[in-house]
VMD Tcl script that draws the C-alpha trace (Angstrom):
set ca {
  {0.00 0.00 0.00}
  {1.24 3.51 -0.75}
  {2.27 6.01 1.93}
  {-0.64 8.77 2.42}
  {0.53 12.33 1.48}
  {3.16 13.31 4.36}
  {2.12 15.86 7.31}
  {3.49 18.67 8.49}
  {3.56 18.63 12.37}
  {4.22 21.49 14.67}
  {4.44 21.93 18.30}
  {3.53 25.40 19.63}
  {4.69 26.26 23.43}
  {1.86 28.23 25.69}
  {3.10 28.17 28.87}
  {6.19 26.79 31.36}
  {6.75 25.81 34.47}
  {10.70 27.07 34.99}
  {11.61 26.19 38.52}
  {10.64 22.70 38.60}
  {13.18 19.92 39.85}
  {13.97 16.28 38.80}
  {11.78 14.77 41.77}
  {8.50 16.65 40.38}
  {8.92 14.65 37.08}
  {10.53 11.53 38.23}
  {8.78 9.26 39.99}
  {12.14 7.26 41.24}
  {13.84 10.65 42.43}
  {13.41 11.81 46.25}
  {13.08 15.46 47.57}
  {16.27 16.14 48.62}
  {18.72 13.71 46.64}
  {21.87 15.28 47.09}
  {21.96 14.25 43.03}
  {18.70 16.12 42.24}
  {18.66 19.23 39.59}
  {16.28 21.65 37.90}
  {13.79 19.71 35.22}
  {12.20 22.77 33.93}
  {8.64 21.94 32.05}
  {7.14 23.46 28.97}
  {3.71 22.72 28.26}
  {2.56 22.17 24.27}
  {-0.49 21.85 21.55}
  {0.15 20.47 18.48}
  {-0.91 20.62 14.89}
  {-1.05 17.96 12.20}
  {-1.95 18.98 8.30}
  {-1.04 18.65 4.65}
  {-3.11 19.85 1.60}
  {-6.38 17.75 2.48}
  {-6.78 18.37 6.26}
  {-5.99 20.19 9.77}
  {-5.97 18.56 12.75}
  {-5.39 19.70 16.04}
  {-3.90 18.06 18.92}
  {-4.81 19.03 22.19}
  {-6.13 22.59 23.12}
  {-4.04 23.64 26.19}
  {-5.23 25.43 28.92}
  {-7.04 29.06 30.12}
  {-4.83 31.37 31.29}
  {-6.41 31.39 35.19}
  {-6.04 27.87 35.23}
  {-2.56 27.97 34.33}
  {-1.87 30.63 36.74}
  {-3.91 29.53 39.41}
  {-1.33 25.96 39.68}
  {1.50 27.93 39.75}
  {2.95 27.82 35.92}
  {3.76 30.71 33.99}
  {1.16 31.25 30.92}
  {2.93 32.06 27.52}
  {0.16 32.97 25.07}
  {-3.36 31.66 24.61}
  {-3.23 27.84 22.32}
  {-5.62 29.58 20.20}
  {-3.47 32.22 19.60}
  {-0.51 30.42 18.90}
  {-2.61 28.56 16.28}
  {-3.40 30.93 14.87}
  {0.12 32.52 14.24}
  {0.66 29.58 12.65}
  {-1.59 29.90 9.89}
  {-4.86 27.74 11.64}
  {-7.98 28.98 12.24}
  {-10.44 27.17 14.93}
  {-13.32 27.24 12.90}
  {-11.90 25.49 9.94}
  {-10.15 22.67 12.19}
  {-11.61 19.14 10.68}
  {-10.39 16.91 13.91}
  {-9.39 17.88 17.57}
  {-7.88 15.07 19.13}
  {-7.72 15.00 22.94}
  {-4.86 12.95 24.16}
  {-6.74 13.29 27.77}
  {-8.70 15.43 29.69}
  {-6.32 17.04 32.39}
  {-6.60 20.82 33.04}
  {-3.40 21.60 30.77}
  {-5.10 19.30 27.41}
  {-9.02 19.97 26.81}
  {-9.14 24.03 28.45}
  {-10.48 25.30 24.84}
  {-12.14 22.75 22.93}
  {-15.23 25.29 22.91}
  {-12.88 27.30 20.44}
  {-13.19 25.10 18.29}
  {-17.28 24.87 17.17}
  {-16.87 23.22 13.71}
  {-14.33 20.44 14.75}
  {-15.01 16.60 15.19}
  {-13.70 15.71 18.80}
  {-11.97 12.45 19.24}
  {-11.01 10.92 22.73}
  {-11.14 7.71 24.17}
  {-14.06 6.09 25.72}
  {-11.74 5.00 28.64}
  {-11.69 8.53 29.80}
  {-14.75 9.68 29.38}
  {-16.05 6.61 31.35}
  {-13.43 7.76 34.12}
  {-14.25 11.76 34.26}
  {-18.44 11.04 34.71}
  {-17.88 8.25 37.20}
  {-17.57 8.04 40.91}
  {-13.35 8.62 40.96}
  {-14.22 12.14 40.12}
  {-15.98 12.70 43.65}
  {-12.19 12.54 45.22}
  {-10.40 15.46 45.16}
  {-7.39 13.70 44.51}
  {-8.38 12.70 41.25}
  {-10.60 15.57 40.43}
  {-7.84 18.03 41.08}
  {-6.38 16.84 37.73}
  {-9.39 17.64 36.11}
  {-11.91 20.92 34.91}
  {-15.32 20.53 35.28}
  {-16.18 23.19 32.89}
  {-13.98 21.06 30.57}
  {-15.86 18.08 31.12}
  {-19.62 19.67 30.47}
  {-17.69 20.81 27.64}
  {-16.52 17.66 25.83}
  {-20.36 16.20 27.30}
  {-22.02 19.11 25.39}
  {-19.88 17.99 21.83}
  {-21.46 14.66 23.01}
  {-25.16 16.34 22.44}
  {-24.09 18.12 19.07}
  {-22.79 14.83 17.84}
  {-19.00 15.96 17.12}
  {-17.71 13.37 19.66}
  {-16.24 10.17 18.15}
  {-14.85 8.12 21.54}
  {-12.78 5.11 20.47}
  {-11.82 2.19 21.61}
  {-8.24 1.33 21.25}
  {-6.29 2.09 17.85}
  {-8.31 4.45 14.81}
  {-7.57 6.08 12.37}
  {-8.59 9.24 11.89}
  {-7.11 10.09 8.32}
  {-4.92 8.53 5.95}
  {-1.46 8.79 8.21}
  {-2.98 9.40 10.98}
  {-3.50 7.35 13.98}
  {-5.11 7.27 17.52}
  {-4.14 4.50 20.20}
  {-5.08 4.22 23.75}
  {-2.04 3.46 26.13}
  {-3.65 4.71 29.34}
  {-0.65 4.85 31.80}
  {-0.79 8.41 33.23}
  {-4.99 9.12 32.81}
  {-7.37 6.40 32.27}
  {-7.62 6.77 28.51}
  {-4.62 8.53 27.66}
  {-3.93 7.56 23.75}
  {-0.82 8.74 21.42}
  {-1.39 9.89 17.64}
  {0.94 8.20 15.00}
  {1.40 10.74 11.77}
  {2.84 10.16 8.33}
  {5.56 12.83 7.89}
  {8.66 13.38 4.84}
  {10.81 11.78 7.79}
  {8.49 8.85 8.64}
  {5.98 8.20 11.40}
  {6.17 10.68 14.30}
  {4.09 9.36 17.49}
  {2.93 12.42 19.74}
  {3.58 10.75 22.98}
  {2.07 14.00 25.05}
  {1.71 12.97 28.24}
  {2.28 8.87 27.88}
  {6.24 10.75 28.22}
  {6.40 13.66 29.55}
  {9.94 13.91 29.21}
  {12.83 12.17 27.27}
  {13.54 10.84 30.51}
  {10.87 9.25 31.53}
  {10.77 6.74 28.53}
  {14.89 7.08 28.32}
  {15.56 5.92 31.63}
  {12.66 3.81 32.90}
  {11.14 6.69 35.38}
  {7.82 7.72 35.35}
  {5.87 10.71 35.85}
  {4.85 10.88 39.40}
  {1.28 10.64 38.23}
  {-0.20 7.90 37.08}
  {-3.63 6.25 36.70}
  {-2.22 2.88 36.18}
  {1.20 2.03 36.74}
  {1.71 -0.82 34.36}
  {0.15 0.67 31.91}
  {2.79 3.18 31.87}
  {5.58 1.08 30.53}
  {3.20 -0.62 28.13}
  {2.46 2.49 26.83}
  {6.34 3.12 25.73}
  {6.70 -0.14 24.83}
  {3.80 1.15 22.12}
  {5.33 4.32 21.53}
  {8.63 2.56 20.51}
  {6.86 -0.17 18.47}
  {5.00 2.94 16.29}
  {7.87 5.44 15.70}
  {10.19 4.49 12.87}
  {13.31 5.71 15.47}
  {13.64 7.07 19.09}
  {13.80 10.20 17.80}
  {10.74 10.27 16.47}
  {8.92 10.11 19.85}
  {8.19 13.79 20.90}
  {7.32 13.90 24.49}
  {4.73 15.77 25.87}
  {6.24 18.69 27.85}
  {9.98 18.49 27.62}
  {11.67 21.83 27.16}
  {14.30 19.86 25.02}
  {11.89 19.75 22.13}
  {12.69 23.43 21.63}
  {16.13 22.98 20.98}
  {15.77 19.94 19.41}
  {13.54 20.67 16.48}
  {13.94 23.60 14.00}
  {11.85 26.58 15.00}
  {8.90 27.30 12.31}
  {9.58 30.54 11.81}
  {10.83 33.67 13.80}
  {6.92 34.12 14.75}
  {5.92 33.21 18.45}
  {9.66 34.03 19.66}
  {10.88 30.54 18.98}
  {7.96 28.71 20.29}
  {7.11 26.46 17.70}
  {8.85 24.43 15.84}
  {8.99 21.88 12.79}
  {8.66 18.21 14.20}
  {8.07 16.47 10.54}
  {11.85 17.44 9.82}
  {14.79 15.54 11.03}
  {16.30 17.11 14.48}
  {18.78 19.64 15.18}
  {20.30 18.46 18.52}
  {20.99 14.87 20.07}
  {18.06 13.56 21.83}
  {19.28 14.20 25.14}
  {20.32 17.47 26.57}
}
mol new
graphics top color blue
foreach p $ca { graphics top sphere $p radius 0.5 }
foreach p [lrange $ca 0 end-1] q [lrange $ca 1 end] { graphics top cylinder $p $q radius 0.2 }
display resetview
């Protein structure tokens, strides 16, 4: 079968968390190692298209959200979208890796798009787990009605497993950090790129064997990379979902957004690890 017509892939930067250390994104790291150092953490959207189709991956977060937990807020997604050249209303597919605060905080910007996330999670943010606050705390409500209400209009797909969404493009559920946390797979001129977003939230995590601290099922964790390796053509085309190393990595799109977004369907600029 013939390889679908390549896709350009960006990553666009909206806000960071600078003064984060190696035990908030390690889960085998103690407060206090005497070998502990900063692990700063940049937060990402993403956007998938060629000549046929746009397609938008993840949607960020609102600003007083970002503010409120303590991170510093860049620029609004939406805005860094469209600086790119995308406009909301003429997205064809929002995928939603997951629905934590920092991922699904603007799908309402987006009226005209089909909405694609995994039935896993949307089981998990209308059942019972969501009256703890120590799950919830992860979570928006407002998000949720919102991603309920696309329900209603009939511009939610939620799948089950692996999809594909386009030609070159595919969805698969890893779970691991949220309940039905899934990775995209897209066709690019360098070969297929997975999105990890948050199944690796660093180069480290899936580099070294260390997890995120947070995790909705542990197991499912290293299962997931084991995926994420088994659908990129190379290591280096796993892009992680909030390392700051993906900035220096890739090559920036253009001089637009002061450097923060960059070409991920090119080959990389820098080694993989810092």
């Amino acid at each position: 079968m013939a390889n679908p017509d390549p896709y350009s892939v960006i990553a666009i930067r909206f806000a960071a968390s600078p003064f984060r250390m190696r035990f908030h994104n390690c889960l085998n790291c103690a407060q206090g190692d005497p070998h502990d150092t900063p692990m700063p953490m940049d937060f990402y959207i993403w956007v998938i298209r060629n000549a046929h189709r746009t397609i938008v991956v993840d949607v960020g977060s609102k600003q007083w959200k970002c503010l409120q937990r303590g991170h510093e807020f860049i620029r609004c997604p939406v805005e860094g979208l469209e600086a790119v050249g995308v406009d909301p209303a003429k997205v064809d597919d929002l995928v939603i890796t997951h629905l934590h605060w920092d991922h699904a905080g603007n799908i309402d910007r987006f009226p005209n798009a089909r909405v694609h996330l995994q039935n896993d999670e949307m089981r998990y943010v209308v059942g019972p787990h969501m009256a703890d606050h120590g799950v919830n705390h992860f979570y928006l409500v407002d998000d949720v009605k919102t991603v309920v209400g696309t329900l209603f209009e009939g511009r939610l797909s939620l799948h089950h497993g692996q999809t594909e969404i386009a030609p070159g493009v595919s969805l698969h559920r890893v779970g691991g950090h949220a309940a039905g946390m899934q990775i995209v797979r897209v066709y690019t001129q360098r070969g297929w790129v997975v999105l990890a977003s948050d199944a690796s939230h660093f180069y480290a995590n899936i580099d070294d064997g260390n997890p995120f601290p947070i995790f909705a099922n542990y197991p499912e964790v290293f299962s997931g990379w084991e995926l994420c390796r088994a659908l990129a053509d190379s290591p280096d085309h796993i892009v992680p979902g909030h390392d700051p190393l993906v900035l220096r990595k890739y090559p920036p799109l253009s001089a637009s957004l002061d450097g923060d977004a960059v070409r991920l369907d090119v080959d990389p600029v820098e080694e993989r690890r810092a």
